[in-house]
Structures are given as C-alpha cells and as structure tokens.
C-alpha angles and dihedrals in degrees: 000000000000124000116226124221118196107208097217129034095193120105092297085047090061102043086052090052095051083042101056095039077067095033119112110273089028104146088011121052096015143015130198113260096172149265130317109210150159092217110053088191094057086107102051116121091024120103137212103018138124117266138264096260091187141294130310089230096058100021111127106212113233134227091261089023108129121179142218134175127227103179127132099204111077092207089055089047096058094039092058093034086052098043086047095045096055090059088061085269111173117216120211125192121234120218116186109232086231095053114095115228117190130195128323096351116159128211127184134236115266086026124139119211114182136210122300098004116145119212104187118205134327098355114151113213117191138220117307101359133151148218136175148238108289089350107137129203122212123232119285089010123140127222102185125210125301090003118134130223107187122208121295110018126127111227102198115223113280092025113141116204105200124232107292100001123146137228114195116213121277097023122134115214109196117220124287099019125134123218106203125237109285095002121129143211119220111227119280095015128139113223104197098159129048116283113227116229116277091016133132124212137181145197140335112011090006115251140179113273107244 
C-alpha cells in the first residue's frame, strides 16, 4: 500500500490530514505515513496526528512513498513539488468522499478536492491544484495548474482560471469569463468581466485594486 506524505504540517497540513483519512482510496489504496516540514515543531501544541518525518528539502522519497501539498503560497508549493519531483516523487490527488464529481471530469496529479465541492461535467482541473470546502465548478471550465479556488465560491460553466491563479473564498465568477495567470480575486467579489494576468481584483463588480 502507498504511503502518503503531506508536504506541510501548518493549519492547511492538518485539514488535509483530516481530509485524506475521508478521501476516496483512504485504507486501500493509501495510508498516512506523516508530515514533511521546515519547521519540525509545527506540530507542537497539536494532538493526535502523524509525525514530521523530515524536511521537504532533504527528504529522500521511498519505494511506496506518494505526495501531496498543503501549502497555501503558490510560489512555496512549486518550490517543494519541483525539489521532490526531481528525486522520482510521485504526486496523488485527494478527493474528498463527500465531493461530487460528473462526467468526464479531469483532475490532475498533486490536486486537492474538499469536501462537498461539486465539479459539474467535462471540467479539466490541472496539477496541483485546490479547491476548497462547498466551493462548485460549472461545466467545460478550466482550473490550470497550481491555481486556488478557496471554500464557498460559484465558478459559472466555461470559466478558465489561469495557472496559479487565486480565488479567494465567497466570490462568485459568471460564466465564460478568463482569470488570468497569477492574478488573483479578493474574497466575496463578483468577476463579471475577464481578469488580466497578474491582476487583483476586489468586490462587487469586481474591480482592480488602485
């Protein structure tokens, strides 16, 4: 059986724990092994959960051993995929049993899917990618690689979130919209109109920060 390794044992570490101990293959195709860290006290203070096995920096990757990333900045999640992968790591995605998944929908190794999202029909979702608790994704949309969408926000059908791109919990993106690659959109906004690259924007209709 594989051994899971979360990369990251802060607040997102431990959801992800509670989360994969209920995630589809949990107990059969995968068990938990423990934490990789910087910081070997990141648990202190925190009970009943697996150990900091090492750093992702040093960490040696095992013949069983399977990865995910629970890490909230984009830039520190590459860095760690990309340090792992070059020692033969292997990346698993983690769907939550209470998350509905339709037809021919794609996700990506490394990706995170919470409990009670809903991904429609024929959405592609890339490589380590995540989103978030009751957060839904409308049909033929794209979520592309490393980009975030936090808990409770409505992606309309044909959106396209760009590569590591954010979406900040409680917005609402209408349908056939594009966020550009890196931008990002500020919590309980509504994006109406297409987000450059690189861009933040915020509220009601959603508009560039000045």
């Amino acid at each position: 059986m594989n051994r899971l390794l979360i990369v990251g044992a802060g607040g997102f570490g431990r959801e992800m724990f509670a989360a994969a101990r209920e995630a589809v293959g949990y107990g059969t195709a995968f068990e938990i092994k423990g934490f990789l860290d910087a910081k070997p006290t990141a648990l202190d203070g925190f009970a009943g959960y697996p150990p900091i096995v090492g750093s992702p920096d040093t960490y040696e990757p095992g013949r069983y051993d399977v990865f995910v990333t629970a890490l909230g900045s984009i830039a520190s999640r590459r860095r760690c995929v990309e340090a792992l992968e070059a020692k033969g790591a292997k990346f698993v995605s983690i769907v939550h049993r209470t998350a509905t998944i339709g037809q021919n929908v794609l996700i990506g190794e490394g990706s995170f899917i919470a409990p009670h999202v809903s991904i429609t029909a024929d959405v592609c979702v890339g490589r380590h990618v995540s989103v978030f608790h009751s957060s839904s994704i409308g049909h033929d949309s794209e979520l592309r690689d490393f980009s975030h969408v936090y808990a409770q926000c409505s992606i309309g059908g044909g959106v396209k979130v760009g590569e590591g791109a954010v979406v900040y919990p409680g917005s609402v993106v209408v349908p056939r919209r594009g966020i550009g690659a890196g931008a990002v959109v500020g919590a309980g906004s509504v994006v109406f109109v297409d987000v450059d690259p690189g861009v933040t924007v915020i509220g009601n209709p959603a508009a560039p920060m000045k």
